[in-house]
N, C-alpha and C positions, 0 to 999 in steps of 0.2 A: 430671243426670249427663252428661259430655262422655262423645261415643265418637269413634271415625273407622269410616267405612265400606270402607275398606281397610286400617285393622290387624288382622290374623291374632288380635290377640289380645282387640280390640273382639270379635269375632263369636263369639267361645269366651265372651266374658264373657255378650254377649247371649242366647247358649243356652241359660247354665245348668244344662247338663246333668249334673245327678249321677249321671252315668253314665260321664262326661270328667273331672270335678272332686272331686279329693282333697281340697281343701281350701276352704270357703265361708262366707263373713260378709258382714257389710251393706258391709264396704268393701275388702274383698282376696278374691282366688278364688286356690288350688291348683290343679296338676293336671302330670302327667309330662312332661318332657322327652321329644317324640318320638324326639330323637337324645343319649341319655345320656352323660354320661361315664361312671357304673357305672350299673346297676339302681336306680332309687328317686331316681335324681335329679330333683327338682322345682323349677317357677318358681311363685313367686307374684308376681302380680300387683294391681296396685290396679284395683278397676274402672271406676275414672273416668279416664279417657287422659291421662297425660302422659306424654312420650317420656322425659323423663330425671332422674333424682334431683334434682335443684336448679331443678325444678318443681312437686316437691311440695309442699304444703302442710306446713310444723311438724305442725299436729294428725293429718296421716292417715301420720304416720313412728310413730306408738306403734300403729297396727293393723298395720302392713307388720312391723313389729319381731316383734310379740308372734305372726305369722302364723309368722316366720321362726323363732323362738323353738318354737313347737309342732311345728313340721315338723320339726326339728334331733332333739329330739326321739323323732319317732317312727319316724323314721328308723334310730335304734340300736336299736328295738325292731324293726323290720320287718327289716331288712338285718344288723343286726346290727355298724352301724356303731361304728369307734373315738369317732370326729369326723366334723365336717363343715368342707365349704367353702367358704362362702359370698361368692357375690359377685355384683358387677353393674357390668353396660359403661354406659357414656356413649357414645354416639354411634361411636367408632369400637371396631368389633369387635362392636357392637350388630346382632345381624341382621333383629330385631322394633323397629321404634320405637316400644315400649311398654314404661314404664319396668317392666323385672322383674329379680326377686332369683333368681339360681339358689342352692338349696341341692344341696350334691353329698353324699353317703355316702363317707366316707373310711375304712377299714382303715388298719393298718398298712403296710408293706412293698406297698404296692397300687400301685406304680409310676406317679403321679403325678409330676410332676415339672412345677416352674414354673409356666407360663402355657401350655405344648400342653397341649390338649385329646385326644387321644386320644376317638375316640366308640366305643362296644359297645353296638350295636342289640339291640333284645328279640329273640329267639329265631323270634318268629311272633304274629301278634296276642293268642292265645290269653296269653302271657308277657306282655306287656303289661295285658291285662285283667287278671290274675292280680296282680301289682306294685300294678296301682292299687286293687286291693279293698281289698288288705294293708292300703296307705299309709292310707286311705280310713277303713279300720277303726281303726286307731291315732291318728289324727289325733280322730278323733271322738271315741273314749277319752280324749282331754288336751286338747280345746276346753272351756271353760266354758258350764255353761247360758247 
């Protein structure tokens, strides 16, 4: 498995800690957007390092899929989302150069607009912890043995 020793998101992967991680398989890991756009917004990541989608492999775009697919989700079960919105930078606007999918929780009328991001941080760690058990919990309810 490739890593880097300065991706923020190699070291998260290296952890593994189901303590951080919403989401985990033998080739994608979940886990919260530190800086959300709503509550519940999650990256998945592959955990073999490539910086950007058109480094992927064919074969490991049906785990990143079927990852983004269960997260979508359980997302409307935990937040109570309408939709979601999923996406992912290439190089520019990428802040992590490790390739990841953001899913975001969308409502209706939730003032969204375009490509601003707008961020709304957790309340306090404790909201955070709390967000991620939810995800955690729901995610695991709609993963396959």
């Amino acid at each position: 498995m490739s890593t880097s020793s300065t991706c923020t998101f190699c070291r998260i992967i290296a952890d593994d800690d189901p303590d951080v991680l919403v989401y985990r398989s033998a080739d994608v890991v979940g886990f919260l957007d530190v800086r959300p756009v709503f509550h519940g917004h999650c990256l998945l990541v592959p955990r073999t390092h490539y910086e950007t989608l058109d480094q992927l492999p064919a074969e490991m775009a049906a785990p990143l899929l079927q990852a983004t697919q269960i997260t979508m989700r359980a997302l409307r079960e935990v937040v109570g989302a309408h939709g979601t919105f999923v996406a992912n930078n290439n190089v520019v606007s990428q802040s992590v150069p490790h390739l990841h999918v953001h899913v975001v929780p969308r409502k209706r009328k939730d003032g969204l607009r375009g490509f601003f991001w707008p961020r709304h941080p957790y309340s306090s760690d404790a909201a955070l912890h709390e967000m991620r058990a939810r995800v955690r919990k729901a995610i695991d309810s709609l993963t396959p043995a």
